[in-house]
N, C-alpha and C positions, 0 to 999 in steps of 0.2 A: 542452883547456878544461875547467875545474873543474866539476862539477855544483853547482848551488846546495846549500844545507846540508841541508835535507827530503830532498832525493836522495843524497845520499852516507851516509844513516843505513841500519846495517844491519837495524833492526827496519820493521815497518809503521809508516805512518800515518793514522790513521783519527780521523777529526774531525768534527762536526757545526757547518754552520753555516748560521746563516739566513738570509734573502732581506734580511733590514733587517738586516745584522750591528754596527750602531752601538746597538741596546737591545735587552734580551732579556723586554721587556714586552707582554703581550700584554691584550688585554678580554676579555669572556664575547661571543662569537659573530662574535671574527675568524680570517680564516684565517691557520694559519700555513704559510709557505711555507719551504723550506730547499732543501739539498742534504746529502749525506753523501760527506766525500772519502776515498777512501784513495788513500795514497802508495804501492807497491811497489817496494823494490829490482831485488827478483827476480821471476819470474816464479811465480803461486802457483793453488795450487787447495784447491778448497773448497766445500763442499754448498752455504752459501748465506748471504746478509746478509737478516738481519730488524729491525725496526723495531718499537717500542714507543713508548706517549705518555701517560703519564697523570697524574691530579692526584688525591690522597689528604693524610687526617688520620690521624694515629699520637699514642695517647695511651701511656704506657708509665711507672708509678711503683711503689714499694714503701714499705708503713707495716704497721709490727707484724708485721714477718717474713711480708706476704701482698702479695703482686703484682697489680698491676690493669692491665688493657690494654684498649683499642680502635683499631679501625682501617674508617674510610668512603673507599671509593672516588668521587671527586668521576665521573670517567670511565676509562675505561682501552681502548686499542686495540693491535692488533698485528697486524702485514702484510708477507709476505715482500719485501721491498725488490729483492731480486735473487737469480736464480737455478733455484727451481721454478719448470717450467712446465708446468702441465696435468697436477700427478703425478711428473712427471720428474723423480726427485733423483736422478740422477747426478752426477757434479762436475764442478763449474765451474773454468775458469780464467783467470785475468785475468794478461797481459802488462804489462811492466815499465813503470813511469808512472807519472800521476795519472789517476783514474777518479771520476767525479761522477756520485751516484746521486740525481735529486731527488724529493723528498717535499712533501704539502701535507694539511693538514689540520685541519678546522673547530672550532676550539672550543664547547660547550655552552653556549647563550646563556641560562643560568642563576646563579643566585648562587652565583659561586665568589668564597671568601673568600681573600684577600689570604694570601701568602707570611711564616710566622713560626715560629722557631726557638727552643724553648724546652728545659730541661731533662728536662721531664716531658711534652714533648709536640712536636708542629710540623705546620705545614702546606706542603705539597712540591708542586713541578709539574716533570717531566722529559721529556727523550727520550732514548730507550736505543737504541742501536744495537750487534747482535753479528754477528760474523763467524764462523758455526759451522765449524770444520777438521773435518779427515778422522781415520776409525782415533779417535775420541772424544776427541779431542785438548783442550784447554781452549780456548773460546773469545777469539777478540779482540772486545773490547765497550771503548764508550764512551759517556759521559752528561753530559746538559749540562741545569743548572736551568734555568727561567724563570722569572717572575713573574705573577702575575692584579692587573691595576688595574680597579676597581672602584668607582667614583663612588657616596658618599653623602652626597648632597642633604641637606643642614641645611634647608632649605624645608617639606621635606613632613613635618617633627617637628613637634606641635602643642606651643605652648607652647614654644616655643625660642628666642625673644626675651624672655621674662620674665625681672627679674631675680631674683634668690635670694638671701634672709636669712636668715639664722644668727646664736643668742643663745646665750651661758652664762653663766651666776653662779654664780660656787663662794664659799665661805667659809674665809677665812685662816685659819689656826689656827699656834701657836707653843707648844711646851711646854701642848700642849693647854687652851689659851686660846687665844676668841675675840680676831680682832686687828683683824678687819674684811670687807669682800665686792669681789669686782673681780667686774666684768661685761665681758663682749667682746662683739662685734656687729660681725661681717662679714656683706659683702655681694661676691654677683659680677654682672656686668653682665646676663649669659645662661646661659642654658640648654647651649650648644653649641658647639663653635668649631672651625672648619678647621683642620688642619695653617699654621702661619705665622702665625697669628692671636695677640694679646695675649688674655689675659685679666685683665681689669680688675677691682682689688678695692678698695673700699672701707669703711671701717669706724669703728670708735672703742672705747675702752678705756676705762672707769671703774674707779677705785682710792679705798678710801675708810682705806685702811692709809697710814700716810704715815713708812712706814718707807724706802720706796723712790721713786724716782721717775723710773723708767727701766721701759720695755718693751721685747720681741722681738717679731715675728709673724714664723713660721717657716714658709713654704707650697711644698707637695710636690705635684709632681704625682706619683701612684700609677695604674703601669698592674697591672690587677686581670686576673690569667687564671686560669679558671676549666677544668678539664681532667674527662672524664668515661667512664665505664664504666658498665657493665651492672652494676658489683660496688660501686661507688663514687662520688665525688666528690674532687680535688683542687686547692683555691684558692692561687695564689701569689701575692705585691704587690710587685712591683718597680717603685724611684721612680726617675721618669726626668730631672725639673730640678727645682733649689730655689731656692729665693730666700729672702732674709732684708731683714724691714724694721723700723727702729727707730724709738725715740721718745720724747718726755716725757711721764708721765703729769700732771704738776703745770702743763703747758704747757695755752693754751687757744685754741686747741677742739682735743681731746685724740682727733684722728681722724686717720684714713687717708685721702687723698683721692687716686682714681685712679690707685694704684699696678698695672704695668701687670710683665706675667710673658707672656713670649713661646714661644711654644711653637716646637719643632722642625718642619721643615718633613718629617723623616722618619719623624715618628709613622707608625704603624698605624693606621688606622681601624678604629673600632668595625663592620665589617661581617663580621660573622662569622655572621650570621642562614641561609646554605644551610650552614653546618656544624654537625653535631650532639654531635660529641664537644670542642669548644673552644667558650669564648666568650670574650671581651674588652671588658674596661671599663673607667672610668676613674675615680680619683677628686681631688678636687683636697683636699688635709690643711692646714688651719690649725693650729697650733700659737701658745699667747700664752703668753711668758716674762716672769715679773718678777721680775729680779734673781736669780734661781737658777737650779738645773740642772734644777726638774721642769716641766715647764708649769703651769698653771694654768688654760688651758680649751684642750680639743681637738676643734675642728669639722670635718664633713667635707662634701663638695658632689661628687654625682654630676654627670658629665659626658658630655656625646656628642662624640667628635671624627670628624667628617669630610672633606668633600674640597673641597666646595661652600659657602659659608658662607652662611647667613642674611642676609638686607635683608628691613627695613622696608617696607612697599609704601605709598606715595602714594595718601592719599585723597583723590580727585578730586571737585570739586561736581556731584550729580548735574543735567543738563539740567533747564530747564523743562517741565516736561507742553505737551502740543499747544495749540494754541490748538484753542477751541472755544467754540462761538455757545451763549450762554442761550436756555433754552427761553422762548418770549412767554408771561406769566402768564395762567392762563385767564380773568380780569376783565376781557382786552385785547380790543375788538373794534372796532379799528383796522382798516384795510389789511395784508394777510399780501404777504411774497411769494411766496405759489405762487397767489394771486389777484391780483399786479400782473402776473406774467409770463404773456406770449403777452396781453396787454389794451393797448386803444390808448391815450393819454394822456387823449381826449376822454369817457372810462370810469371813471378809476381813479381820479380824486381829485386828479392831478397838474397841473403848471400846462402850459401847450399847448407843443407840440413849435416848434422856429426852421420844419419844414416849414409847418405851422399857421397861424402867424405870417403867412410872406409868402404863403400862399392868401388868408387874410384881407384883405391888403393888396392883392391884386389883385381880388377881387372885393368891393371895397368896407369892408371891417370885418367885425368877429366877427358872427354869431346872437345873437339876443336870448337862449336859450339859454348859448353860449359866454360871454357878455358876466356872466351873472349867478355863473357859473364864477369867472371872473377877479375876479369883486366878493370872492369868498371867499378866493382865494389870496391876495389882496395886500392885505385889508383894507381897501382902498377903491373909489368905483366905477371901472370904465373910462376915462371921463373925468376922472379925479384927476389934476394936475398933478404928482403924486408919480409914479403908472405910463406916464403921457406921457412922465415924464422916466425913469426906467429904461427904456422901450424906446426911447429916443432914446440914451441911452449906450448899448447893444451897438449900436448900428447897426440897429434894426428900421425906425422910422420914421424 
């Protein structure tokens, strides 16, 4: 019976792979877990397999015959994976197979910036595994990228739902004669925008040369990286989508309304804040053509793009205040109630209690006392055919 293909190869093989082998994305403060395989034909020996992990910025340019360089270590580790023990490097040998060596280990839950690969510079995250032989033989080593994802919140940028206006007015000229003035006026919706996100522009053209009657608006987005050393500074602008919108200027209302420019969902974000030797930015290039090949105004609008995008927050009606009792105006010297409570009714001003009532009723009628009570609450006397008749309706008498 045939060996599979990995086994019938006469070299090693030696591979890294990880516990989620379906993405090689990791955040700032997960672990990451793996294994390390090697295949053997044969039977081999050898001091020892080590393990390295780390993430780093390398800046690296040359201007005016002078070279500039840096280089920040985000993290970096290394740990014998197999083989010393306690000292003991004698050799190792491993029999003919497949052999699984597993590793795990924590990422820095700090700002580590996002994975980017540039001419003049790049941000890298690996693990390195080598297989040191015997007699100083060259090692067998292998490496495998991953990535850092790293969420940045449009929320917590102040001023990032505002939107942004931009004006120019330049002066026509022709055979050095005045011929007239155009003015542009764009606007974008925000401050900021997610990967996946439109950006919304709006604007309008004035033309007061009526030699033409046709415009361009040519809009770029410009990703802006900024690369750095101890010796230097180098800035580069690479444009990543365009778009082109047209239109008449003799046409009325002579504006842009809502034209919308979507951005790639593979952007880079601007989160490059724990790196020191790179930064990245963005800018979004207006360009207004009329009828020629030069522009005629060129605006620019810085941007943030991130991960999370901006909403509006819902203002809510704040609740009514508590309810609460007015104070009695000091003029009042009425009845309070902290002098009606704990007082009996035949005390306090009030009309007589239903107990009252039928005491009265059984022993013959009120007091001459009570009786002149009752003259004052009901406004007439006891004997009133008015208070006969209210205490006949509840039922007293």
């Amino acid at each position: 019976m045939a060996l599979p293909n990995t086994y019938s190869l006469r070299v090693d093989i030696l591979d890294i792979v990880f516990a989620d082998d379906d993405g090689e994305e990791f955040r700032p403060g997960d672990v990451m877990q793996g294994f390390v395989r090697v295949v053997l034909q044969h039977k081999k020996s050898f001091l020892d397999i080590d393990i390295k992990i780390k993430g780093k910025s390398v800046t690296h340019w040359t201007k005016d015959d002078k070279s500039y360089a840096s280089t920040e270590y985000f993290f970096k580790d290394s740990w014998i994976l197999y083989g010393e023990v306690q000292g003991d490097k004698s050799p190792k040998t491993l029999s003919p197979g497949e052999h699984r060596f597993p590793f795990q280990y924590r990422l820095p839950d700090a700002l580590l910036p996002p994975i980017i690969r540039k001419q003049s510079g790049e941000v890298s995250y690996n693990v390195r595994v080598k297989i040191h032989r015997l007699n100083d033989k060259p090692a067998h080593k292998v490496k495998r990228q991953f990535n850092i994802k790293r969420d940045l919140d449009l929320n917590v940028v102040d001023d990032i739902l505002e939107p942004v206006m931009r004006e120019s007015t330049q002066t026509l000229t022709s055979c050095c004669c005045h011929v007239g003035q155009v003015t542009v006026m764009v606007g974008i919706d925000k401050g900021g925008y997610a990967t996946g996100e439109p950006i919304i522009l709006s604007g309008q053209v004035e033309d007061d040369d009526e030699s033409t009657d046709r415009y361009d608006i040519h809009a770029a987005l410009v990703q802006v990286t900024t690369f750095k050393s101890k010796e230097g500074t180098l800035t580069t602008r690479d444009v990543m989508i365009t778009s082109v919108m047209s239109g008449h200027v003799a046409c009325e209302p002579r504006r842009l309304s809502n034209q919308a420019i979507f951005l790639p969902r593979d952007l880079t974000p601007c989160a490059f804040q724990g790196c020191s030797n790179i930064a990245l930015d963005y800018e979004l290039e207006i360009k207004a053509y009329l009828g020629g090949s030069k522009p005629v105004a060129t605006l620019s609008f810085p941007i943030i793009i991130g991960t999370i995008p901006a909403h509006r927050t819902i203002q809510r009606p704040q609740p009514p205040p508590a309810f609460s009792v007015r104070p009695l105006p000091a003029s009042y010297h009425g009845p309070r109630p902290s002098d009606i409570e704990g007082q009996s009714a035949s005390s306090n001003g009030l009309p007589p209690s239903y107990e009252t009532v039928m005491k009265e009723k059984q022993t013959g009628g009120p007091t001459e006392d009570e009786k002149e009570r009752l003259s004052v609450v009901s406004g007439s006397t006891p004997s009133s055919p008015l208070v006969q008749g209210d205490m006949k309706h509840y039922g007293v008498f």
